[in-house]
N, C-alpha and C positions, 0 to 999 in steps of 0.2 A: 236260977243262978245268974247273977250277974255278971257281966264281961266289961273289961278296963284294958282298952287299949289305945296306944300310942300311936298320933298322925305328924308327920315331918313334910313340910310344905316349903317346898325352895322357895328360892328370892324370883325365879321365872317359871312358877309356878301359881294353881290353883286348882282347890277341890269344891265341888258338891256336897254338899252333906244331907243324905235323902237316910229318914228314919220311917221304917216300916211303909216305904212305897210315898214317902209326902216329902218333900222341899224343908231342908231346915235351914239351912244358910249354905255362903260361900267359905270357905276358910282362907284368908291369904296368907302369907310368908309366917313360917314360923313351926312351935309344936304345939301340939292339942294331944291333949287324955280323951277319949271318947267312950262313955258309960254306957251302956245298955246292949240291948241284943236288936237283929232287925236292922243294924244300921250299914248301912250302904257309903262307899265315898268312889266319885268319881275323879280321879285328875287329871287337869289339864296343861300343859305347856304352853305360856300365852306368847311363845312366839311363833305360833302359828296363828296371830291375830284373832282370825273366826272362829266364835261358839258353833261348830258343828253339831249338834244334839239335838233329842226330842225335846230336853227340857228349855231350848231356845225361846217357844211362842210364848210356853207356860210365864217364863219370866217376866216375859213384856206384857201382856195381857196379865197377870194375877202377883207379880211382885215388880210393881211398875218401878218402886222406890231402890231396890234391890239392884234392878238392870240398869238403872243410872247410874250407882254409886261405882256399878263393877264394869260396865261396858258403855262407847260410845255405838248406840246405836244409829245404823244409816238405811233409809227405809223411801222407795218408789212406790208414787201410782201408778196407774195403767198409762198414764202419758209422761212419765219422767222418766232422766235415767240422772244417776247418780257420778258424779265424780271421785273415787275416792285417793286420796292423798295421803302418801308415809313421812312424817319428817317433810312435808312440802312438795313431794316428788308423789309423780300422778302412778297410784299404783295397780288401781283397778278401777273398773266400769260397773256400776251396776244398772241390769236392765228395768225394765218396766215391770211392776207389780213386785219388787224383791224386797228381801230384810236383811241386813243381817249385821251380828252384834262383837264389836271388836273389843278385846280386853283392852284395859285402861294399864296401860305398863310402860315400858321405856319408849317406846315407839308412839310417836305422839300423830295421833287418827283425827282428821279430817277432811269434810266433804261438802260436796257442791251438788244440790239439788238442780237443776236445767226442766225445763216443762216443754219440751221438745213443740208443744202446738205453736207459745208463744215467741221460740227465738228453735226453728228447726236448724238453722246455722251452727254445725262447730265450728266455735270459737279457731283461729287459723290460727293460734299459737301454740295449740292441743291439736291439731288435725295429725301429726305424725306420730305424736303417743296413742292416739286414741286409734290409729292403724294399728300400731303395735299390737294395742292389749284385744282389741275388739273389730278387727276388720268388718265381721259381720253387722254390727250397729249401725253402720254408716254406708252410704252411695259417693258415688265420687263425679263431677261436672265438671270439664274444661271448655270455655270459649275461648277460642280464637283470632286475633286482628282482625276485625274489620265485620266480626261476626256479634251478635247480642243473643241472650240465654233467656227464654222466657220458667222462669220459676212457679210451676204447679204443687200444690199438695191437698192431696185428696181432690183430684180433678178440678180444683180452682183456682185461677191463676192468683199468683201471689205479688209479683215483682219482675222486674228486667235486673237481667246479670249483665255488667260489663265482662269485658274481657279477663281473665284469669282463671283461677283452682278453684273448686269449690268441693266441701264436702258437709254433707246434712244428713241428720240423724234419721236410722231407719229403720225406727220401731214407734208403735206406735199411731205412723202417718204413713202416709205414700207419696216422698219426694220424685217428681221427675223434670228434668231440664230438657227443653226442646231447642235445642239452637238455628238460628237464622239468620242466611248471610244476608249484610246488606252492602254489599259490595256490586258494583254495575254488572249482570250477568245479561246473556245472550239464550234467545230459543230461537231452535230451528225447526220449522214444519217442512220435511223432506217429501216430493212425490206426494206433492196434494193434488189430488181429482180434477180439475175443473172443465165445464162445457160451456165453448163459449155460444154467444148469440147466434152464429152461422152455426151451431151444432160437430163444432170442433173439440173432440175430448184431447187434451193438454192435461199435462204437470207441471208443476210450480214447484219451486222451492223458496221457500218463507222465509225471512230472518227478522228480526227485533230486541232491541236492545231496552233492558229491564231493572229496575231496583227497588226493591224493598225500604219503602222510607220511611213506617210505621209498623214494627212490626207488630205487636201485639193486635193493632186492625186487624191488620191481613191475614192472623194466624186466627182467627177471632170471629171473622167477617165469613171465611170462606172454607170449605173443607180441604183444598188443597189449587193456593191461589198460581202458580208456578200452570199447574194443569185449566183453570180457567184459565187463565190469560192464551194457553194454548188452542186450545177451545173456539175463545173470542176472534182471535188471529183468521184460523178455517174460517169462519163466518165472513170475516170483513175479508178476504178474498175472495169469495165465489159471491159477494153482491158486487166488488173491484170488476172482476173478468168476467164476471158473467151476464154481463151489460155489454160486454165488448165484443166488434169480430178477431179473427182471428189477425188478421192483415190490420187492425188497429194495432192490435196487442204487442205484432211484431215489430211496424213501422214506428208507432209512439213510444216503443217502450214502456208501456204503461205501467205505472206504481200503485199503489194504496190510493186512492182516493185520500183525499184530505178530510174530508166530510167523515169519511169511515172513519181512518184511522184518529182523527177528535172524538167519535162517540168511545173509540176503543180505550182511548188514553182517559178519558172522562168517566169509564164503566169501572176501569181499575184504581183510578185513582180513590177513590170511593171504597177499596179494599186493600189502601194503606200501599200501593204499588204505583212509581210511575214510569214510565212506558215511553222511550226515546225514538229511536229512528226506528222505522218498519219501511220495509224492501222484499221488491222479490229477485234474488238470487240468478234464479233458471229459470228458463221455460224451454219443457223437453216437448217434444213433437213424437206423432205415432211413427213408424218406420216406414209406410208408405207416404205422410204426407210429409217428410224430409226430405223422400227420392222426389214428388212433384216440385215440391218447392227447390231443390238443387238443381232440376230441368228450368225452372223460370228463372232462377237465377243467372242462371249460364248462359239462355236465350240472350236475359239482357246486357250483359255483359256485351254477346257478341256484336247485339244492335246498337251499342254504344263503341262500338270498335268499327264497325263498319261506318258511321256518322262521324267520329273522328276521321278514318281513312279519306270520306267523299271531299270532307272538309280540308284536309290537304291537298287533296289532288284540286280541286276548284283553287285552292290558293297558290300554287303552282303554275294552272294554266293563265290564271288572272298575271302573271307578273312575267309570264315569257309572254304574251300580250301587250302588256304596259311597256315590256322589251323590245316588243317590236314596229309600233309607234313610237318608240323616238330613235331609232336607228333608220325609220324611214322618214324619220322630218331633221336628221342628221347623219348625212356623207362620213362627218368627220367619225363620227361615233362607230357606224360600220368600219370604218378604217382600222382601227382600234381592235374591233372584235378580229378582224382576220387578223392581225399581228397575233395577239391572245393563241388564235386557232392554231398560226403558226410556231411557235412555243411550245407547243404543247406537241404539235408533227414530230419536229426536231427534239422532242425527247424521246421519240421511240425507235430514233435510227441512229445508229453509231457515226456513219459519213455522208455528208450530202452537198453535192456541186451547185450549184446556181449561179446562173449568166450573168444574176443582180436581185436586187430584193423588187425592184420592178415586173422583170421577168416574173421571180415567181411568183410574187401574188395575182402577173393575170394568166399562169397557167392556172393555180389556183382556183381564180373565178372562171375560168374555161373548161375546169372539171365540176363546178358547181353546176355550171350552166349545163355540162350535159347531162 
């Protein structure tokens, strides 16, 4: 017995038409009589864009001509991902290794294939939709003033970032940004060891001023140049001070050897680093040989107080001497002094009678005399 029925296919619509388990076409907009028994129809609302279905691969693979007519297909390999675009506007993402088959209806479907090996960069005009729809696809890189981004993927460098945003696809590859200041920085080696010549154990305190002028050398050349250059520094201090006595160390002030600190600025510069002033800071003493040396300090101190002192008193008795050779080869001069001497009487008494300034200067001289 045969069967005669009737299929109504909207305008945003679309059916399958599978007889007895096989593919017989699509049906678009409109009516169909549909004859026989076994027949199956599936339908679909093509404004949910996606052929969601088994029968999705079957189409593409065994009715190639069919999935043209009826779908734009958009399709990745293992290193692409897909853009895809509604009316112009970015609607989705597809990832690596995906398919899938959009109806051809009012909504006009296009897309951008990306091979993420050979441009891993999203595009910076897409970087905030493509956050939107797919956070997970992408990593995200900020360098900062004065800093440079060295660009890896799959542990090979690829390129220097300037400063700015970046974001690169993350499927597929293994983007990572390593950033590197090159801006003048400073290390310090605190309470470093040293023993000098005379068998003096001392502390130092190290400083040096550093910058990164190459980075991809540096990052390149050495497993972590920041920690060599620290390294380096220990070294060229204890062959500095440890040539030295102690009593050198402290009297010269002694610094960095010049000789040292050129093999040092010449070891690093060789690893993209170069290497400005180096100084030592401190030098701490053990706690007894601070108390010895505060005792010798203060000896001399005093021995240079006491050399002062003699040396005033000698200049003192030299010029009441020189004093008194010419008051003995001048009368008039002595004269003079006992006036002086008398001035000076007459300031410490309120009234004083005298027979005459005769009289008293030779009682004066007749109590000197006795």
């Amino acid at each position: 017995m045969s069967i005669l029925r009737k299929v109504l296919v909207g305008d945003q619509e679309r059916v399958l038409l599978i007889r007895k388990g096989r593919f017989a076409g699509i049906l678009e907009p409109g009516e169909y009589w549909i004859f026989g028994t076994g027949v199956e129809t599936v339908k679909f609302n093509v404004n949910e864009l996606v052929l969601e279905n088994t029968w999705a691969n079957y189409l593409v693979k065994e009715q190639p001509e069919v999935a043209a007519r009826a779908f734009t297909m958009v399709e990745t390999h293992d290193s692409e991902v897909a853009l895809v675009f509604q009316d112009g506007k970015l609607a989705r993402i597809l990832g690596p290794g995906k398919r899938a088959l959009y109806w051809k209806a009012s909504i006009e479907i296009t897309s951008q294939v990306i091979d993420v090996t050979a441009a891993p960069e999203v595009p910076k005009a897409l970087v905030a939709a493509v956050q939107r729809l797919a956070q997970s696809l992408i990593v995200y890189a900020t360098v900062e003033e004065g800093k440079t981004g060295l660009l890896a993927i799959d542990g090979r460098f690829v390129r220097t970032l300037a400063p700015g945003v970046y974001a690169f696809w993350n499927v597929g590859i293994a983007p990572r940004v390593e950033v590197v200041d090159l801006r003048l920085q400073t290390v310090e080696i605190p309470g470093q060891e040293i023993l000098t010549r005379d068998k003096v154990s001392i502390r130092v305190n190290v400083w040096a001023e550093f910058q990164v002028i190459d980075a991809v050398q540096a990052k390149q050349s050495v497993k972590d140049y920041a920690e060599h250059l620290y390294r380096t520094l220990q070294l060229a201090v204890r062959q500095t001070l440890g040539r030295r006595t102690l009593e050198e160390i402290l009297a010269e002030k002694v610094d960095i050897d010049e000789k040292v600190a050129a093999g040092v600025r010449e070891e690093m510069a060789a690893f993209g680093v170069r290497v400005g002033e180096i100084a030592l800071k401190d030098v701490i003493l053990p706690g007894d040989m601070r108390e010895i040396l505060n005792q010798v300090v203060t000896a001399e101190k005093q021995a240079q107080a006491n050399l002062i002192r003699r040396r005033e008193e000698t200049a003192a008795t030299r010029s009441l001497l020189n004093t008194a050779k010419l008051m003995e080869d001048n009368p008039l001069l002595v004269r003079l002094k006992e006036l002086e001497t008398l001035e000076k009487v007459a300031e410490k008494v309120e009234k004083i009678t005298v027979g005459g300034i005769d009289t008293l200067l030779r009682d004066l001289v007749t109590m000197r005399e006795k």
